[in-house]
N, C-alpha and C positions, 0 to 999 in steps of 0.2 A: 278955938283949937284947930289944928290941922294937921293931918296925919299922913304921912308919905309911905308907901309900902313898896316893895320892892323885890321881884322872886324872877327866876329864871326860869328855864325849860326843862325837861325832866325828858328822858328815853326811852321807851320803853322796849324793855330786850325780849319781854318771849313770855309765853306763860307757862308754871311748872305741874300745872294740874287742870287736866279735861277731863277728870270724871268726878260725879256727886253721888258716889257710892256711900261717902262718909257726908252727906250734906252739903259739901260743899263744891264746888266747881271753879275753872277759871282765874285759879291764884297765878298771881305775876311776877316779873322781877325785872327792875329798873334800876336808872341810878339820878341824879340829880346834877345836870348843868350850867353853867356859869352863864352861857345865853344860847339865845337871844332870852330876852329878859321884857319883864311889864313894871310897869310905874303905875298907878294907881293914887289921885291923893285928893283927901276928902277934908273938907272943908267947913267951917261951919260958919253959916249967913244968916241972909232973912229969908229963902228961899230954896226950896229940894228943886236942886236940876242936873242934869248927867251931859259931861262931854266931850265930843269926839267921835270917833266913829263906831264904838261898840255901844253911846248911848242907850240906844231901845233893852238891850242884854243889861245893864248895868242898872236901868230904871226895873229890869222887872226882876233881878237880884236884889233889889234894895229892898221892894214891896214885898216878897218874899221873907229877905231877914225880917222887917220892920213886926212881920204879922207872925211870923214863927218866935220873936221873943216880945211882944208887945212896946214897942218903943215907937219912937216918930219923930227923928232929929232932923232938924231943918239944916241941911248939909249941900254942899256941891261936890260932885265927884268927876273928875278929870282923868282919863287914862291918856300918860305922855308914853309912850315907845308903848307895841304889845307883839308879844310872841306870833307869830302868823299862823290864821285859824286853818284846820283842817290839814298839818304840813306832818301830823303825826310828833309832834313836839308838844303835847297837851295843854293849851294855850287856852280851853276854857275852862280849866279845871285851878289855873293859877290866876288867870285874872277871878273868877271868882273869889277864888279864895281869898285875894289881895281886897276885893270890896267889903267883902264880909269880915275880916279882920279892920281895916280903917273902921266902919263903921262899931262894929263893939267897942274899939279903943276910944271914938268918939264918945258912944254913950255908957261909959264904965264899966263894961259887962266884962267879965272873966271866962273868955269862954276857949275853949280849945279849937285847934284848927277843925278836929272831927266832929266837933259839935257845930261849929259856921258849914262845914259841907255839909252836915245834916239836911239842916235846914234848906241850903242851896240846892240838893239834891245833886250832889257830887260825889264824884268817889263808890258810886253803887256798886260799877264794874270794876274796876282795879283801885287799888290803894294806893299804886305807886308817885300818884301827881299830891294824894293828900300828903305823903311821906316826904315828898320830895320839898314839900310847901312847910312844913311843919319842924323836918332838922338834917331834910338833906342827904348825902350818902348813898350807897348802893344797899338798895331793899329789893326783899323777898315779901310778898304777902300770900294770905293763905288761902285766896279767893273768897267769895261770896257765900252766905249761910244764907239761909231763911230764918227771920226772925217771928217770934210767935204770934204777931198779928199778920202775916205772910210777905210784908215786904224785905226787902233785899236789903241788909246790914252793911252798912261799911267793909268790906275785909281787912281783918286783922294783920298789922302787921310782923312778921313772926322773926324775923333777923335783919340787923341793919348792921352796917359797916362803913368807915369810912374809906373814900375811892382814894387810891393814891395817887398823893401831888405831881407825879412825873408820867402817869399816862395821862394818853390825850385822848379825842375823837375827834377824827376828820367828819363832817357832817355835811352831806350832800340833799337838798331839796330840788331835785328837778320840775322844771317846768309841766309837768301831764295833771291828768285830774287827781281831784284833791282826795286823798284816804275818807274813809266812814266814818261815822260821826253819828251820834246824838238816836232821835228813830232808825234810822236807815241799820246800825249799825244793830240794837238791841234789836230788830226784826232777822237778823243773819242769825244772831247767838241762837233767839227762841227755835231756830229750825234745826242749829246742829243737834246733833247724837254725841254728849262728852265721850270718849275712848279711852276705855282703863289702859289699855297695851301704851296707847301713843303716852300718856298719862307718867305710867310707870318707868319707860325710856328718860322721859325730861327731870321726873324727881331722883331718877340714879344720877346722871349727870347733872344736874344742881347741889346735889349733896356731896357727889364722892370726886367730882371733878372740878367744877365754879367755884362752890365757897371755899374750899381748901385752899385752891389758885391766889384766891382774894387775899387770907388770910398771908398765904407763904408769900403772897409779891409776885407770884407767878405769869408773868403777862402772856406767857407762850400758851400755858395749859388753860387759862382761865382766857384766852383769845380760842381755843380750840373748845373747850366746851362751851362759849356763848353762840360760835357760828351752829355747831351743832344744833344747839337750842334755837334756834331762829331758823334753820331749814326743816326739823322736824315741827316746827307750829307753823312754818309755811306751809308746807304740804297739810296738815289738817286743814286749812281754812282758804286751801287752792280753789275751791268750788266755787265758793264766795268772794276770792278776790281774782279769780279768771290767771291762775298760776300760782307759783311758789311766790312772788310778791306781785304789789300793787299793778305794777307795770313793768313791760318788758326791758326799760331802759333802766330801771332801778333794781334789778338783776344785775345786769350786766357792767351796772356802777361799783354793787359790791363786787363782782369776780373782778373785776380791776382794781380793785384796794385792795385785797388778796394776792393776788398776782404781784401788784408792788412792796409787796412785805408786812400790810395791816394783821397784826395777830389772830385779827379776828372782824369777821364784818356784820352787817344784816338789816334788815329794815326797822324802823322805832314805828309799834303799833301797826297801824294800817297805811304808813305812808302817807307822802311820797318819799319823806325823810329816810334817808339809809344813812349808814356810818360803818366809819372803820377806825378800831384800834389799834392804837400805834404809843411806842414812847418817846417824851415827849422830845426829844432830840430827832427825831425821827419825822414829826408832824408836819413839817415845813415840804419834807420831800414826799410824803403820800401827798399831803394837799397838793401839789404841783402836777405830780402823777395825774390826781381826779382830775387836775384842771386840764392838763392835756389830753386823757383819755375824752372828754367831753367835747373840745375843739377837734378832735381828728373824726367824732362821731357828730358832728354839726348839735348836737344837744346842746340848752341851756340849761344851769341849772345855779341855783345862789350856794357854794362853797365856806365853808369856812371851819376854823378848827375852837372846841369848846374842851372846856378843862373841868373835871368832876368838882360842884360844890359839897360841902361837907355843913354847909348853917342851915339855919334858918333862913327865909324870906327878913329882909330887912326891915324892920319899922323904925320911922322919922318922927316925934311929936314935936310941935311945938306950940306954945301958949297962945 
């Protein structure tokens, strides 16, 4: 059997909850993109071997599922195209997931995307890469609980919708250091202080601004409540990331897709990835904008424009 898997990159737009008043902390909200995109496709031989350049992650995702549902199939796993690690486009949260679905489909397991991230130990912090991996669309989740043996549950996801076909995102990855990631990243959360006020600001405008926008088609209001939400969880987590975003230049990317007419701009996660919303008749001339804005400021940075997916990750079987 051989199994081909197939998911794209996910955004992540802001978080709508930094206090654990009610247990919970850190709920998010994203959406799911059409790329950059991962291939993942496993095989089955006389021999378990992983390859490419994420091998070493991929062998010890495999040893992991094998030992979290007691299985042991003699497979090869090849990852052909992967989303680019650390660009804030959660690229190890869908190639896992891409291994750990080949593999169950390999060995007949029935399992759900949130039960293969279980296992991988995925999805602790935000929902939005498992959502994204699993059916796609603009989601909300409800952050992280404590579960009764005290580790950190999946979070719930609490409203999903799908992104409409005609807006775009201009998607800007400048060249500076790469966003946080993995320890680094869960050593920043343990030190903040959640904040009811900051808290209570981003769940007003997710409820009574964002999802309304969504629902009515609204690109103007639902561009104006996202950047909201993305300068107000900047400045929470300014400390930690030495400003309102990652780097100075990816500031100054969003106030330039702004400036040229993006509804709405801001950084995905911790960068370096920024983006700006725009419709889709419109995307051709922001990305030109970013690309100019960039050559007149000697910056590089990889450009390109991504369209909301609304599926699933792809799966290929064949005999």
């Amino acid at each position: 059997m051989k199994v081909t898997v197939a998911t794209g990159s996910r955004l992540h737009l802001g978080f709508t909850n930094l206090s654990d008043d009610l247990r919970r902390c850190y709920g998010s909200l994203g959406v799911a993109i059409d790329r950059p995109s991962t291939t993942v496709v496993v095989e089955e031989g006389d021999a378990a071997d992983a390859l490419g350049d994420d091998a070493e992650r991929v062998r010890a995702w495999r040893r992991r599922f094998c030992d979290h549902f007691g299985v042991d199939p003699q497979v090869s796993i090849a990852v052909r195209g992967r989303i680019p690690r650390h660009a804030g486009l959660g690229s190890g949260t869908q190639l896992a997931l891409a291994v750990g679905r080949g593999l169950a489909t390999v060995c007949g397991l029935d399992l759900r995307a949130r039960d293969i991230a279980g296992a991988l130990g995925r999805g602790r912090r935000s929902g939005i890469g498992l959502a994204a991996f699993a059916g796609g669309g603009f989601v909300v989740d409800a952050g992280h609980s404590k579960a009764n043996d005290g580790q950190q549950a999946t979070p719930t996801i609490v409203w999903r919708r799908d992104f409409p076909a005609d807006w775009c995102f201009v998607v800007a990855v400048p060249e500076v250091a790469s966003g946080l990631s993995g320890r680094s990243e869960e050593g920043i959360f343990a030190g903040l202080s959640p904040s009811v006020r900051v808290s209570e600001e981003i769940c007003r405008i997710t409820q009574l601004q964002l999802m309304p926008a969504l629902v009515e088609r609204d690109i103007e209001e639902f561009g104006r409540a996202l950047t909201a939400i993305d300068r107000k969880t900047g400045r929470y987590f300014a400390e930690a990331q030495h400003g309102l975003y990652n780097a100075e230049v990816e500031g100054d990317i969003v106030a330039a897709m702004l400036r040229a007419g993006a509804a709405g701009a801001g950084q995905s996660s911790w960068g370096p990835a920024v983006y700006g919303l725009v419709e889709e008749a419109g995307a051709g001339r922001l990305e030109a904008a970013v690309r100019a804005f960039l050559d007149e400021r000697g910056a590089r940075a990889e450009v390109f424009v991504a369209r909301g997916r609304n599926t699933e990750a792809r799966v290929e079987v064949e005999p």
